[in-house]
C-alpha positions in Angstrom: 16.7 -19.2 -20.8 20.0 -19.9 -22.4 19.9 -15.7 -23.3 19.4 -15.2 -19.5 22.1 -17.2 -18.2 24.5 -15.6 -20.7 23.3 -12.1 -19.5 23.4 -12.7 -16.2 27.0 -14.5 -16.9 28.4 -11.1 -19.1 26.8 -8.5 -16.5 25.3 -10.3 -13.8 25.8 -6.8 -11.3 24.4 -4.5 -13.8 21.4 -6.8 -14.1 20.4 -7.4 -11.0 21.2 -3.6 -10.3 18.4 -2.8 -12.5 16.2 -5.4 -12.0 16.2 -4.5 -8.2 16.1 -1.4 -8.7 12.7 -1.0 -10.8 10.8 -3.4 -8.2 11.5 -1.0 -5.8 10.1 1.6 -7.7 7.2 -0.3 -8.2 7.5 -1.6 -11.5 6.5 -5.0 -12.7 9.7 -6.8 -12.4 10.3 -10.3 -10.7 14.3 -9.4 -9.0 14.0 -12.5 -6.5 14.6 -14.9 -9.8 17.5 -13.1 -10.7 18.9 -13.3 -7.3 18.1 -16.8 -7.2 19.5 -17.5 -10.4 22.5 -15.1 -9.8 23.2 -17.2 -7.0 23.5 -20.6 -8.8 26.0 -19.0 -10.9 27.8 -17.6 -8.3 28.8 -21.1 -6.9 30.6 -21.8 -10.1 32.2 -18.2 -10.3 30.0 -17.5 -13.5 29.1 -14.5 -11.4 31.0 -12.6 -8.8 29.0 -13.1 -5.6 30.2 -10.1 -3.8 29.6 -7.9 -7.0 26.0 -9.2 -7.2 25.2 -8.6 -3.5 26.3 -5.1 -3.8 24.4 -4.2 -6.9 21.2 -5.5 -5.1 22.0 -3.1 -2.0 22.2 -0.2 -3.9 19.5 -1.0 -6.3 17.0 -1.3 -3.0 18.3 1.5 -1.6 18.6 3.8 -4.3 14.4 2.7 -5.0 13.0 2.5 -1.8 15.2 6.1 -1.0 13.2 7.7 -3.9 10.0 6.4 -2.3 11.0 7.8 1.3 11.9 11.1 0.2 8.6 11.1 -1.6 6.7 10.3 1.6 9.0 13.5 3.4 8.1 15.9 0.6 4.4 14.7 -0.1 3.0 13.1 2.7 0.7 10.4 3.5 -0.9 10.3 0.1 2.3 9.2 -1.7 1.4 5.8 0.0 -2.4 6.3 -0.8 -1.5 6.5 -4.6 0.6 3.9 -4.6 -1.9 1.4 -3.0 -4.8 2.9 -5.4 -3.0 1.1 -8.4 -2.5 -2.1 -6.8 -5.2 -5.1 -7.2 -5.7 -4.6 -3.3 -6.0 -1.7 -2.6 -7.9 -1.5 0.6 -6.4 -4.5 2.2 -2.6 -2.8 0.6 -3.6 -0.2 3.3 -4.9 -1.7 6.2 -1.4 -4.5 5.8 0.8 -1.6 5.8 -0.6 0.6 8.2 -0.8 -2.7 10.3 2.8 -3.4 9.6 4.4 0.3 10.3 2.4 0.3 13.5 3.6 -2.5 15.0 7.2 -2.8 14.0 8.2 0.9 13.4 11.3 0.8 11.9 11.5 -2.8 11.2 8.7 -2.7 9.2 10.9 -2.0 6.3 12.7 -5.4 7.4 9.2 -7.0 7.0 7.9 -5.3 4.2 10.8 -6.7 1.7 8.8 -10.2 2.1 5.1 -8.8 1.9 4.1 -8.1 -1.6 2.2 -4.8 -2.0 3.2 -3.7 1.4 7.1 -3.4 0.4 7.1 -0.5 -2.1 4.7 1.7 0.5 6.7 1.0 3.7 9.2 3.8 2.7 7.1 6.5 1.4 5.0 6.1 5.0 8.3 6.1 7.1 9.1 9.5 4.9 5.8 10.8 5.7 5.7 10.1 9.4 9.4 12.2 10.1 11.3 9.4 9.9 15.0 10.2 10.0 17.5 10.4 7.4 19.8 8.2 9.0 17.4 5.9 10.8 15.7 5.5 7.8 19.1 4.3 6.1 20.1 2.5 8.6 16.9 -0.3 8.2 17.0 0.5 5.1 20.7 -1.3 4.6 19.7 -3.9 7.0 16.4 -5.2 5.2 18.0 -5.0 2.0 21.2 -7.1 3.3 18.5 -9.8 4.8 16.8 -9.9 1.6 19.2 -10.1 -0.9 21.1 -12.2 1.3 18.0 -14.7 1.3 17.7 -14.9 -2.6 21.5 -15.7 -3.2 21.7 -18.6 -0.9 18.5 -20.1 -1.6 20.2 -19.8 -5.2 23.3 -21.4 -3.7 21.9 -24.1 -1.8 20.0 -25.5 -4.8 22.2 -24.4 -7.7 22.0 -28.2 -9.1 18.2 -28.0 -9.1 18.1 -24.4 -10.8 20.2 -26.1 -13.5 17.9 -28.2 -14.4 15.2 -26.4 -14.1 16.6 -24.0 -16.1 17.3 -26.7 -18.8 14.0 -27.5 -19.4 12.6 -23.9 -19.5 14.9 -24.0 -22.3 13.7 -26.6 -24.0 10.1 -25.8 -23.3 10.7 -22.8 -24.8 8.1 -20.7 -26.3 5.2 -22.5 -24.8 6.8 -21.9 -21.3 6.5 -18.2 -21.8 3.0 -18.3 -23.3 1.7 -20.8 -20.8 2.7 -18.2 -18.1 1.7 -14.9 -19.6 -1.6 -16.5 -20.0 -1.9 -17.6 -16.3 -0.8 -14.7 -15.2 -3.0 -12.6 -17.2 -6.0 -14.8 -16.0 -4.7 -14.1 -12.6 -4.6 -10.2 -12.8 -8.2 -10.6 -14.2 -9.7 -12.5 -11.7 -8.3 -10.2 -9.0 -9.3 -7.0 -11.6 -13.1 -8.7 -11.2 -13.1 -9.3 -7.7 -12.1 -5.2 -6.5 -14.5 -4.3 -9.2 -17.9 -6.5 -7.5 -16.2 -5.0 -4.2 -16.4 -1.4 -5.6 -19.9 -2.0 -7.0 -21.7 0.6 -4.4 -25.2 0.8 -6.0 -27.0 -0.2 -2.7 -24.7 2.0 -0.8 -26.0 5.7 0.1 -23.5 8.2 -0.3 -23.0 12.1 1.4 -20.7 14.4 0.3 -18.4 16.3 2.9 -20.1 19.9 2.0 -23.5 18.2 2.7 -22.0 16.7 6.0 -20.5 19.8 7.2 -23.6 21.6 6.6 -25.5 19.3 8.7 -22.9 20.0 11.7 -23.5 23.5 11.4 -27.4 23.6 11.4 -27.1 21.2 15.0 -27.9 17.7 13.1 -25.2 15.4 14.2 -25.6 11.5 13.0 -23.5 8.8 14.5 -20.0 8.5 12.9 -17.9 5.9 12.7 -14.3 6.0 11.3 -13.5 2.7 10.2 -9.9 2.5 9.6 -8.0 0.0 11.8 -6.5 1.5 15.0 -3.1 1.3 13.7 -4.1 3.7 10.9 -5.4 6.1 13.3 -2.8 6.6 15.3 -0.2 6.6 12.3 -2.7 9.6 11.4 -4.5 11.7 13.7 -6.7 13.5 11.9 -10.4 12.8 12.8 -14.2 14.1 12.5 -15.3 15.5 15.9 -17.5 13.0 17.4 -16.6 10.2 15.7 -16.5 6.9 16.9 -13.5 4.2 16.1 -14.0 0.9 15.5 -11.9 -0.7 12.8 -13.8 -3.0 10.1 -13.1 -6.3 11.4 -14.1 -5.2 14.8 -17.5 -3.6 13.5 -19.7 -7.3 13.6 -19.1 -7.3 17.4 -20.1 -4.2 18.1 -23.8 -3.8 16.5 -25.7 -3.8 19.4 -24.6 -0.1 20.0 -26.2 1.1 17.1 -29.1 -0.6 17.3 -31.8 2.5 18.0 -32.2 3.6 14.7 -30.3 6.7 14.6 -28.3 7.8 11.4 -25.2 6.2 10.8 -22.4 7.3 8.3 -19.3 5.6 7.6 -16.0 6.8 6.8 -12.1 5.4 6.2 -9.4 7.4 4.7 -8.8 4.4 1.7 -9.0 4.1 -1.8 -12.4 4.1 -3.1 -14.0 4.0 0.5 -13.9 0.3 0.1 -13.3 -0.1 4.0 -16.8 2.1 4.5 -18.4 -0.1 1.8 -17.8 -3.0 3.1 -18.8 -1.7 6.9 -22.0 -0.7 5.6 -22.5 -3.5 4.0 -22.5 -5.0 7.5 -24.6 -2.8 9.0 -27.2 -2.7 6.7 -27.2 -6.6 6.6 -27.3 -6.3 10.1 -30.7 -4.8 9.5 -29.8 -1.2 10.4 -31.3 1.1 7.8 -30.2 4.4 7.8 -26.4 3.8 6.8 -24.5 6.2 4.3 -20.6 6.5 3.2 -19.0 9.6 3.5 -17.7 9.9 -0.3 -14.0 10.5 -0.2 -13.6 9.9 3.2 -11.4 11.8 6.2 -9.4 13.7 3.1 -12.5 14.7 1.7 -13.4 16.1 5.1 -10.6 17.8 5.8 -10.5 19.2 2.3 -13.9 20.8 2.9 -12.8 22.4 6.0 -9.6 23.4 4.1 -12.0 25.3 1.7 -14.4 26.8 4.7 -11.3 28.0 6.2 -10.0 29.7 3.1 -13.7 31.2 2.5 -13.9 32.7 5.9 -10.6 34.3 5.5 -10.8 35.5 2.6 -14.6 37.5 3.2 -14.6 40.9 3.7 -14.7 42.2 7.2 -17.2 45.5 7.3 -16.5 48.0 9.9 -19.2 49.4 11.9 -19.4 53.1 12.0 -20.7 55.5 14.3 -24.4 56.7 13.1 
């Protein structure tokens, strides 16, 4: 701990600079502590306060800019990717779609305080035309509030963070082990509870091809798109005929299915754990013939992405006159 406070003393800016700047980016580094420490040291000018705040608002802007640009070249699926990796990857969905929806631009005010939603806010303002300058403009403003917050919380209880820091130091070693290892229990525990979530062995699955051929010889089962509505208005696309009704909605609304006919589930989420879990209700609800579309809406839309491409590219035979 003594190490930190002399780096933080000898280039406290360029620090927290980077520090800020890979959380943004999404890497596993804590930059609150640093503010918060940073900020203690400020009240005794061991750090320049101004030069710290500064380096923090570039750090978040340069990070979470990457991110938006991201979303503006690549699309929607920038933000799918980045929740696939997380330990929640479903629920890292549904909070941010939930987020954008409601607060539009002030989501990325909102986001800096909601872990796993805050390095996907950008990328999904990129993908859904958000402007350069509007973009920049909350951009500044969330960073301000949220750097701000860290460096006067440091300030307010720079005494305390003195001797707390103290007897990390003298803890030591064991500190650092102690935490690793609760930590790493931690990321375990979440790692087994997505993978008993993801266990789909009493789920039935159909492939979009297999669905698509069942439109076209006139067999049309009851579909129901699962994603929240927030998620469906962010993103239109849809499977003709389908019915909404987001997941937590779904135990409410069983009596509607309830005369046997087909039903297949679908989200657009990693590892169609929103449709796994919806069938799940279902079929508890004792409604038997329930199956996930695999892959969801993108697999659906990349299916008709490769009819479309077939169909133009067959050859066209001209008729000719016996």
């Amino acid at each position: 701990m003594d190490d930190l406070v002399t780096l933080l003393t000898a280039q406290g800016a360029a620090v927290v600079f980077l520090a800020t700047l890979a959380t943004r980016l999404g890497a596993p580094v804590p930059a609150a502590p640093f503010l918060v420490i940073a900020g203690g040291l400020s009240v005794g000018g061991q750090v320049s306060f101004a030069a710290v705040l500064v380096a923090a608002l570039l750090g978040n802007i340069l990070g979470d800019g990457a991110w938006f640009l991201a979303g503006r070249r690549w699309g929607y699926r920038v933000m799918r990717l980045l929740c696939r990796i997380s330990l929640s990857a479903d629920s890292c969905v549904r909070r941010s779609e939930a987020i954008l929806g409601r607060w539009g631009g002030l989501s990325l005010i909102a986001a800096k305080f909601v872990p796993g939603v805050s390095v996907v806010a950008p990328p999904m303002a990129g993908a859904l035309g958000m402007s350069n300058t509007r973009f920049l403009s909350y951009e500044t403003v969330a960073a301000l509030i949220w750097t701000l917050g860290f460096l006067v919380l440091g300030r307010i209880f720079h005494a305390a963070i003195q001797d707390v820091l103290a007897v990390l130091s003298s803890i030591g070693l064991t500190a650092a082990v102690v935490g690793t290892l609760v930590l790493a229990a931690f990321v375990a525990w979440r790692y087994r509870q997505r993978r008993i979530a993801l266990a789909a062995d009493d789920i039935e699955h159909i492939e979009a091809g297999d669905l698509r051929a069942a439109f076209a010889a006139g067999i049309r089962p009851t579909l129901i798109d699962v994603r929240s509505a927030e998620g469906r208005a962010l993103d239109p696309r849809a499977i003709p005929g389908a019915v909404g009704i987001a997941l937590r909605e779904l135990p409410s609304q069983l009596d509607a299915f309830a005369d046997g006919r087909e039903l297949i589930v679908f989200c657009d989420c990693p590892n169609d754990e929103s449709a796994i879990a919806a069938a799940r209700v279902l079929m508890k609800a004792g409604l038997p013939r329930v199956r996930v579309l695999a892959g969801g809406l993108s697999a659906w839309a990349a299916a008709a992405a490769i009819e479309a491409d077939a169909d133009a590219g067959a050859p066209h035979i001209a008729a000719h006159p016996a």
